[in-house]
C-alpha positions as CSV (number, residue, x, y, z in Angstrom):
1,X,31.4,-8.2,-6.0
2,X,28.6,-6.2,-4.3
3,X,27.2,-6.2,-1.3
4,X,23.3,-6.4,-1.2
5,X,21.0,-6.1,1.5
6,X,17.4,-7.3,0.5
7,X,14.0,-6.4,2.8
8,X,10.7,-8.4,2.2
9,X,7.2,-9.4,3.5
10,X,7.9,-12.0,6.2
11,X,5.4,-14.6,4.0
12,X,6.2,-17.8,1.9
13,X,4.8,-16.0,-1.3
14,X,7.8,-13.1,-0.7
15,X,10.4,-15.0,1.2
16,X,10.4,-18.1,-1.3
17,X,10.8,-15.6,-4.8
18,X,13.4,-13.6,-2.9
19,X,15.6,-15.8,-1.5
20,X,15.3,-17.3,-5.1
21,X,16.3,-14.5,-6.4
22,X,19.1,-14.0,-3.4
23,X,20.5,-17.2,-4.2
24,X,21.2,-16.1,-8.3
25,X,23.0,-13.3,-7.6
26,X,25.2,-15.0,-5.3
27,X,26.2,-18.0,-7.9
28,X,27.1,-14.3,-9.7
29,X,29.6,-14.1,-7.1
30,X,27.6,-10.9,-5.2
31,X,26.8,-10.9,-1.4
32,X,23.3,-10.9,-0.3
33,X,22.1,-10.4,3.4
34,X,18.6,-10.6,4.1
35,X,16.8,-8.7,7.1
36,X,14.2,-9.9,9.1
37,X,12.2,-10.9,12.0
38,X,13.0,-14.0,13.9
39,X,10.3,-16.3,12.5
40,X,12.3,-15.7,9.2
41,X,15.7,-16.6,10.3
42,X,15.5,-20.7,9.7
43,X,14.3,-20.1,6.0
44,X,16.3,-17.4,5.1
45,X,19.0,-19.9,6.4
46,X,17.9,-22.5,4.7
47,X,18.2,-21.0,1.3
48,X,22.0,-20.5,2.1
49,X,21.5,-16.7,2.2
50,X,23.4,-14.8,5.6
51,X,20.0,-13.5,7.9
52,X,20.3,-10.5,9.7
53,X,18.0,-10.1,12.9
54,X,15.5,-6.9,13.6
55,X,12.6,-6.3,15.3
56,X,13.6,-8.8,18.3
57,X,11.6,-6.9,21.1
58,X,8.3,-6.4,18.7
59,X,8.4,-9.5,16.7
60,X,10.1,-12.8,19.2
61,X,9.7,-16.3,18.1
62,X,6.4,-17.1,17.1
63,X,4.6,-13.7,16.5
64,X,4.5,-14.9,12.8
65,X,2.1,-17.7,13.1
66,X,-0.7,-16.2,15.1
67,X,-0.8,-12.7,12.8
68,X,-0.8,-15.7,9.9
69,X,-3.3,-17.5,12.0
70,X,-5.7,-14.3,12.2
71,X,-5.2,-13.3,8.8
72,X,-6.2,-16.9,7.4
73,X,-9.6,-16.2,8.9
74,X,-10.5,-13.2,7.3
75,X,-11.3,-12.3,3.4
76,X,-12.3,-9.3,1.2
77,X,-11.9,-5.3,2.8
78,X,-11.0,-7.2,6.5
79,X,-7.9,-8.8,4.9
80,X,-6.7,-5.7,3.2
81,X,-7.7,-3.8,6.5
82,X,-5.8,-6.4,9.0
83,X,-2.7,-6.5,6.4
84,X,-2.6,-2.5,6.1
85,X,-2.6,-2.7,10.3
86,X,0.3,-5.5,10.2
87,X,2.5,-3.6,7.2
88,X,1.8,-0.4,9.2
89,X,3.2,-2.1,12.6
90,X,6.1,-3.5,10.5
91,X,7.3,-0.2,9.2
92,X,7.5,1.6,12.2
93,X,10.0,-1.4,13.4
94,X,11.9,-1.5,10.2
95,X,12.3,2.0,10.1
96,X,13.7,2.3,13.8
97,X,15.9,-0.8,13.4
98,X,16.9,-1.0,10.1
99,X,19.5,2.1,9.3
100,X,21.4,0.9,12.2
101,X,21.2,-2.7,10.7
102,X,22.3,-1.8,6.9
103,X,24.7,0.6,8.5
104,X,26.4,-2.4,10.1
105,X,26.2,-4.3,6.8
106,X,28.7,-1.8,4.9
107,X,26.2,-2.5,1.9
108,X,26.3,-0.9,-1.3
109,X,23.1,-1.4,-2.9
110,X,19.6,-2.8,-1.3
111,X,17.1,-4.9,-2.9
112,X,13.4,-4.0,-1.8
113,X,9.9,-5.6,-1.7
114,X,7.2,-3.5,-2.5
115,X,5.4,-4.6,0.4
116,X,8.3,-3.5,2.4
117,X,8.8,0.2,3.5
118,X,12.9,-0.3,3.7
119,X,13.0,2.1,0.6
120,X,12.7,4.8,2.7
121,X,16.3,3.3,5.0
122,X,17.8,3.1,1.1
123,X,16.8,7.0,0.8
124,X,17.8,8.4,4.3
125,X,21.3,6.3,3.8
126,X,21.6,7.6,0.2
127,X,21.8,3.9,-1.4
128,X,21.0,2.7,-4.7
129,X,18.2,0.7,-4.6
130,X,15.8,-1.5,-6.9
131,X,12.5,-2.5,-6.2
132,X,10.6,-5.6,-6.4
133,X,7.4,-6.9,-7.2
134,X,6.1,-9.7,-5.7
135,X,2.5,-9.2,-6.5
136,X,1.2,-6.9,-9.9
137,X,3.3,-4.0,-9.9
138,X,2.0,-0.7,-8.1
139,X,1.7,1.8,-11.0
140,X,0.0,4.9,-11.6
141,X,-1.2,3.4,-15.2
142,X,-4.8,4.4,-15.3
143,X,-5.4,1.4,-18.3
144,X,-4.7,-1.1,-15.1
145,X,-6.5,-1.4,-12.1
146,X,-4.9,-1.5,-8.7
147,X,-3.2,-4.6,-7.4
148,X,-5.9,-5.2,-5.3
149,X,-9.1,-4.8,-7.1
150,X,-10.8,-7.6,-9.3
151,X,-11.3,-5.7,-12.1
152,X,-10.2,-6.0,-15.7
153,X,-7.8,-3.5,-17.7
154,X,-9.6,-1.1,-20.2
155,X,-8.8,1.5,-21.9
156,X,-12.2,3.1,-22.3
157,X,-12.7,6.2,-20.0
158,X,-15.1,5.4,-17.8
159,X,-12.3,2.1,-16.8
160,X,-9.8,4.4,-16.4
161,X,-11.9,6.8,-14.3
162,X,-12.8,3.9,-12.1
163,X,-9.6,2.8,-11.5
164,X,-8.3,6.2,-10.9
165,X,-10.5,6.5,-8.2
166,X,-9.9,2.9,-7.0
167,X,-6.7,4.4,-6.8
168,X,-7.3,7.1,-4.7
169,X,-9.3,4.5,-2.3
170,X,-6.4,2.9,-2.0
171,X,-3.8,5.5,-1.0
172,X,-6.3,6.3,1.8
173,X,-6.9,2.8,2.8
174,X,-3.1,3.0,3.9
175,X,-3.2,6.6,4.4
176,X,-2.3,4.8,8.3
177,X,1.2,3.2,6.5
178,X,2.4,6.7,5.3
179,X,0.9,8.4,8.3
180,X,4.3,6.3,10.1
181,X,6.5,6.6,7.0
182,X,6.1,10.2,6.6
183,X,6.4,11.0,10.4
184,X,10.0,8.9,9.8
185,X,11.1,10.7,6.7
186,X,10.2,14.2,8.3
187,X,12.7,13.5,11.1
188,X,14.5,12.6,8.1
189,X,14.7,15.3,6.5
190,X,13.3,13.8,3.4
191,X,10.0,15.0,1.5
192,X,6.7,13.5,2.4
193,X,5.2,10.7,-0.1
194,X,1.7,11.3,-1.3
195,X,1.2,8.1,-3.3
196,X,2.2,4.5,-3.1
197,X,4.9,4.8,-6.5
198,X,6.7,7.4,-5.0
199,X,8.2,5.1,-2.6
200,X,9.6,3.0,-5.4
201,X,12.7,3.2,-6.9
202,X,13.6,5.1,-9.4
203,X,16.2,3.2,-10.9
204,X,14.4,0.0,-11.7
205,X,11.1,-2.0,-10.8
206,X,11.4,-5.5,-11.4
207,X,8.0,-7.3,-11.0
208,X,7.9,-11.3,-11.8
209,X,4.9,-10.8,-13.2
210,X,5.3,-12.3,-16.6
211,X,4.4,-9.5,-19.0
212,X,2.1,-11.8,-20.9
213,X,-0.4,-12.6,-17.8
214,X,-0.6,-8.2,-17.5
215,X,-3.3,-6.8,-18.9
216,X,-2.8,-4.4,-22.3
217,X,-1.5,-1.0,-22.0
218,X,1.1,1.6,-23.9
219,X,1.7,3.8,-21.1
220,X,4.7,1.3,-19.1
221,X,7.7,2.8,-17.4
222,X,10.3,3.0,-18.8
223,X,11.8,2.0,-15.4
224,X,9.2,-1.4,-15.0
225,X,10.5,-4.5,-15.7
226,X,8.3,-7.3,-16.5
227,X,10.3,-10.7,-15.9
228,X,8.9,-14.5,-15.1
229,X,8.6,-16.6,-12.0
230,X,11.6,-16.4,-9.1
231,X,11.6,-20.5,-8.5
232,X,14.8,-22.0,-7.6
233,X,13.6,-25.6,-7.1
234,X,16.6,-26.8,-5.1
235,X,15.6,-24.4,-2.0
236,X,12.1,-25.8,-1.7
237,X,12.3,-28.5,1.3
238,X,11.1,-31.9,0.8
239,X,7.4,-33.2,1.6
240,X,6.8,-36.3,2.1
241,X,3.8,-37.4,0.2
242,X,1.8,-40.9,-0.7
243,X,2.7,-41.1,-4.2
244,X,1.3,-44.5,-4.0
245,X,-2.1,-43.1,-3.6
246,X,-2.1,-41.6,-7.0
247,X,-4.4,-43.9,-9.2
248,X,-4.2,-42.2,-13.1
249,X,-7.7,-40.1,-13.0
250,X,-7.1,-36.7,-13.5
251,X,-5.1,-34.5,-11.2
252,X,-6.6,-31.7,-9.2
253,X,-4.5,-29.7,-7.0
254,X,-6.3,-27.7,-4.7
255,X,-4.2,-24.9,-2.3
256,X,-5.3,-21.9,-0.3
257,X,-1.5,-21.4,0.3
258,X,0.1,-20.6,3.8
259,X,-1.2,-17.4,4.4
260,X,-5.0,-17.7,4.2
261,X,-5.6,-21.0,4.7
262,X,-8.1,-21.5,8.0
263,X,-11.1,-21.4,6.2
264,X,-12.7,-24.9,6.8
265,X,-15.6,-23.8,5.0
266,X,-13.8,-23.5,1.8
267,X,-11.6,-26.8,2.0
268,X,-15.3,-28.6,2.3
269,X,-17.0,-26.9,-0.6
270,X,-14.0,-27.9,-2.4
271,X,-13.9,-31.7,-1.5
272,X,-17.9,-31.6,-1.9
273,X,-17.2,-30.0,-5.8
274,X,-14.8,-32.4,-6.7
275,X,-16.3,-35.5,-5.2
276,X,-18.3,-37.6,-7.8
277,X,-16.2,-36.5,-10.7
278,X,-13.4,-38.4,-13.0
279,X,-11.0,-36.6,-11.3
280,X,-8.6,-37.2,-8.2
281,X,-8.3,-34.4,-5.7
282,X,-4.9,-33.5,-3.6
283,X,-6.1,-31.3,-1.0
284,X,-3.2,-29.6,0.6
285,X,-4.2,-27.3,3.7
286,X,-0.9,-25.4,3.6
287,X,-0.2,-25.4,7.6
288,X,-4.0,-23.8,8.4
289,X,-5.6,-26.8,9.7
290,X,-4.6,-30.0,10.8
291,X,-5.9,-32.6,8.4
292,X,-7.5,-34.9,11.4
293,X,-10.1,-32.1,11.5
294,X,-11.7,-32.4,8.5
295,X,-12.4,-36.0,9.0
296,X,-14.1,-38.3,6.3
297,X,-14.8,-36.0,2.9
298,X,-16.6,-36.9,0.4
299,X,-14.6,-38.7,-2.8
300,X,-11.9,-39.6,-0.3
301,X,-9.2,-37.0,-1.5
302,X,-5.6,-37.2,-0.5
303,X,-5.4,-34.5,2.3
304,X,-1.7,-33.3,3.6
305,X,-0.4,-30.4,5.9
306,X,1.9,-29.4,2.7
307,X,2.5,-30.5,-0.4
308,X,5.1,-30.9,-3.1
309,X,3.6,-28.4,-5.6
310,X,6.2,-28.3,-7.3
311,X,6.2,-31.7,-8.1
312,X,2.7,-32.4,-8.1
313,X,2.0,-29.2,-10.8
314,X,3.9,-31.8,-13.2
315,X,0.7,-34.0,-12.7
316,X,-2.0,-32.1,-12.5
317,X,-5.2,-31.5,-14.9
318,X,-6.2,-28.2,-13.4
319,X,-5.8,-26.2,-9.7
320,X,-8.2,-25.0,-7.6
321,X,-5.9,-22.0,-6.1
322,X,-6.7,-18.8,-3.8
323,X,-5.0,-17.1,-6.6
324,X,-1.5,-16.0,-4.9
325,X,0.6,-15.0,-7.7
326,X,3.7,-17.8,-6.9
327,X,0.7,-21.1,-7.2
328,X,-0.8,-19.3,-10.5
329,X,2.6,-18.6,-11.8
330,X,3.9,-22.0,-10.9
331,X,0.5,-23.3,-12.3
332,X,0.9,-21.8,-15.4
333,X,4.8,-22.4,-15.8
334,X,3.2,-26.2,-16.4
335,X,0.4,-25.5,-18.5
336,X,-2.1,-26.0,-16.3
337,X,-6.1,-24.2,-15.8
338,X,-6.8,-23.1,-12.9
339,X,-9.8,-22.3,-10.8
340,X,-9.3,-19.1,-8.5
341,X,-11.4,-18.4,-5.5
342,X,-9.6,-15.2,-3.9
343,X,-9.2,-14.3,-0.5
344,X,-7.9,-10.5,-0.5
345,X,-5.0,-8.1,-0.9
346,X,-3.4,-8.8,-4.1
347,X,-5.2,-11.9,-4.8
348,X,-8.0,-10.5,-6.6
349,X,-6.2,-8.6,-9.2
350,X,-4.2,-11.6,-9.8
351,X,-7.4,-13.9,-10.7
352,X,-8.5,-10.5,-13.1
353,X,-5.0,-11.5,-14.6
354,X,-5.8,-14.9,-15.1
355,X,-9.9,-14.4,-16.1
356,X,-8.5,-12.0,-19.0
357,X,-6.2,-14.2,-20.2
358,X,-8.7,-16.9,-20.5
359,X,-6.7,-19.2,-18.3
360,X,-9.2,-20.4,-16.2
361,X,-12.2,-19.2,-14.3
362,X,-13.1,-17.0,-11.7
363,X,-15.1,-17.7,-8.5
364,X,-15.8,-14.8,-6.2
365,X,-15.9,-15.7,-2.0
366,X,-19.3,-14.5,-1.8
367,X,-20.5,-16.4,-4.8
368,X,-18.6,-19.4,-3.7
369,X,-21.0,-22.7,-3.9
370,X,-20.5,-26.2,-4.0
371,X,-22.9,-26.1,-7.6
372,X,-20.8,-23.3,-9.1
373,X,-17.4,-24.5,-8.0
374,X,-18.3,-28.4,-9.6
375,X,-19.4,-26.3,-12.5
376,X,-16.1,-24.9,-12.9
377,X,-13.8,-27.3,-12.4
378,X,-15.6,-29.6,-15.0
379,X,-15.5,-26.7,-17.5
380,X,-11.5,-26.3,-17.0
381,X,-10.7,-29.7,-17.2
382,X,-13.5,-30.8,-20.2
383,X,-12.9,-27.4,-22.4
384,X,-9.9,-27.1,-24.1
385,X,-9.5,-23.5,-24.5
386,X,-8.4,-23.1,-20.9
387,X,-6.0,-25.4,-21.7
388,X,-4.8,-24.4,-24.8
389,X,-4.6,-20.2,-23.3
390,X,-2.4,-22.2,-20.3
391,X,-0.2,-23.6,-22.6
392,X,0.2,-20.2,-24.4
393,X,1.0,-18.9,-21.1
394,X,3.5,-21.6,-20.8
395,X,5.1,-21.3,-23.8
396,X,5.6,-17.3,-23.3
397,X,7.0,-17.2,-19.8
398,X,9.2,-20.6,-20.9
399,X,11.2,-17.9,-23.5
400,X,12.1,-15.8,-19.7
401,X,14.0,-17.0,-17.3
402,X,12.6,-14.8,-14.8
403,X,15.7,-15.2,-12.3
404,X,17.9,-14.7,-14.5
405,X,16.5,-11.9,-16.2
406,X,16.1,-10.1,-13.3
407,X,19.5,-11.1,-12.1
408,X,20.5,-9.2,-15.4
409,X,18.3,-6.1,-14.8
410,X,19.5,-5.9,-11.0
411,X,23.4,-5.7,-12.5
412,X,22.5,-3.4,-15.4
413,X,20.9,-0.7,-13.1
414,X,22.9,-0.9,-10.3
415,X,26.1,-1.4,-12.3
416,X,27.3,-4.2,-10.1
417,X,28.0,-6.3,-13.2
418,X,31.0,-8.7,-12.8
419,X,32.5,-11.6,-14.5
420,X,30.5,-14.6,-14.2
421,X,28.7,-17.9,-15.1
422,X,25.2,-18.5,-14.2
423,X,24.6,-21.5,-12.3
């Protein structure tokens, strides 16, 4: 048995896929703390997976929803901007707190986010480490865009130029992260990083990013590790939802997630796009807004706080998504089109993913209209090849057990591998 110690973004889309992933290697009789901030602890918890506190005196009780609250209002460059100031704050504290932490632990190996600086704690304690991929996989691979940007893969020079300079926008976009990190590894005594790889691990980078939603290229790691999505149904907690208000017309699932969800605006144009169609909307405003606010909509959609996704993916027709990589993944685990509106960070690179792949359509923010949303979501739901590209999808990432794979991978590298039987 090994002892691992995991670090992750304190959000639903990194917590949920971790703890997931915490949870397999467990029923593979390994040990698996988690550390994090206090807003984390009850759904670490939860998940059956031991929590270890940091950050106390920076991040109390309820920090977590007003930095979620702030962040829900903002799209584009302010989100990347306001996320780069929040991972910046977050490093310094996991830095300062977390050797002392892990040290504590007696671990042998730690598991890391790639939104997490903890690699560095790995480095300066001289443990193993893999990292993990939550969102596409940072890479130097010129064929592929940044995680960020909404552009497609190419391997024509002038796309690779651009997204080597995209690239180099990036690194200085969070120059302010490894301003902190390399004032930390200096005192140290470790070498400065100069680009965002560099903090990954050398052994293995796991992403869950199904390899068949990536776009083309030859030039992969040898080290990158494409798996499937990290679900582990039985830690999702129960919704209660009208069932009995589903009537038979087509499904339409429509979620902005729990990050960046305030946008009132958006939950509007989308009841306005949907409302006049063959076509039942679930509105679900992921813990943004409270449902009373919206009042009477148009089409007279079923509108909850949260939803069983899970269970309602099952049902649906298409989803109108913000394009966070767990709701497409899920999406697409059922064969389902989507429609992706992204709000920042990772979320545009992810709706490139699914444009490319011809698994549904892409609506910019700023192009965002009732006209061209109604447009859309007739077009997924009336053309077949979105469909019949979503059930490709399906049928690829159903040959990967994307837990389990991983699972595999983490064991392989690390050599942890013991006797056992997967749950």
């Amino acid at each position: 048995m090994a002892r691992l110690g995991a670090f992750c973004f304190p959000g639903t889309g990194h917590i949920n896929p971790m703890t997931a992933l915490a949870r397999r290697l467990e029923q593979r009789g390994h040990k698996v703390i988690l550390f994090g901030i206090a807003d984390t602890e009850a759904r670490v918890k939860a998940a059956s997976i031991e929590f270890r506190l940091i950050g106390a005196e920076d991040y109390p009780l309820g920090t977590l929803q007003k930095l979620d609250q702030r962040l829900g209002e903002l799209n584009g460059l302010a989100t990347f901007r306001f996320t780069v100031e929040r991972v910046k704050n977050t490093a310094r504290m996991v830095l300062r707190d977390g050797p002392d932490a892990v040290r504590r632990a007696n671990l042998d190996a730690m598991l890391i986010d790639e939104a997490d600086m903890a690699g560095n704690i790995a480095e300066h304690l001289r443990l193993p480490f893999v990292s993990i991929a939550f969102f596409p996989p940072l890479t130097k691979d010129d064929h592929i865009p940044p995680f960020c940007f909404s552009w497609t893969g190419g391997r024509g020079p002038i796309s690779r130029l651009r997204n080597r300079l995209g690239m180099r926008l990036l690194s200085r976009l969070a120059s302010p992260i490894y301003a902190v990190v390399n004032q930390q590894r200096k005192a140290w005594g470790l070498a400065p990083l100069n680009h965002s790889t560099e903090a990954l691990s050398p052994i293995a980078q796991i992403a869950q990013l199904p390899e068949a939603l990536e776009f083309t290229t030859n030039k992969k790691p040898a080290n990158l590790f494409y798996t499937g999505p990290f679900v582990d149904t039985r830690q999702r907690p129960p919704v209660d939802f009208p069932w009995h208000r589903l009537d038979g017309r087509p499904l339409v699932y429509a979620s902005l997630g729990t990050l960046q969800n305030g946008s009132e605006a958006i939950f509007r144009t989308i009841t306005e796009a949907c409302s006049g169609q063959d076509l039942q909307l679930v509105l679900s405003l992921g813990g943004g807004l409270d449902p009373s606010r919206l009042g009477p909509l148009p089409g007279e959609p079923i509108v909850v706080s949260y939803a069983p996704q899970l269970q309602l993916l099952k049902r649906a027709a298409a989803v109108i998504t913000h394009a966070g990589l767990n709701t497409v993944l899920e999406s697409l685990a059922e064969g389902v089109p989507l429609v992706a509106i992204p709000q920042g960070n990772d979320q545009p690179g992810v709706a490139a993913r699914v444009a490319a792949k011809d698994v549904g359509i892409v609506i910019p923010n700023r192009k965002l209209n009732v006209q061209r949303l109604r447009n859309a979501v007739k077009s997924v739901l009336e053309e077949n090849t979105y469909r019949e590209a979503a059930r490709n999808l399906q049928s690829a990432m159903g040959q990967i057990d994307g837990l389990e794979t991983a699972a595999n991978i983490i064991e392989e590298k690390l050599k942890i591998r013991v006797a056992h039987q997967a749950a």
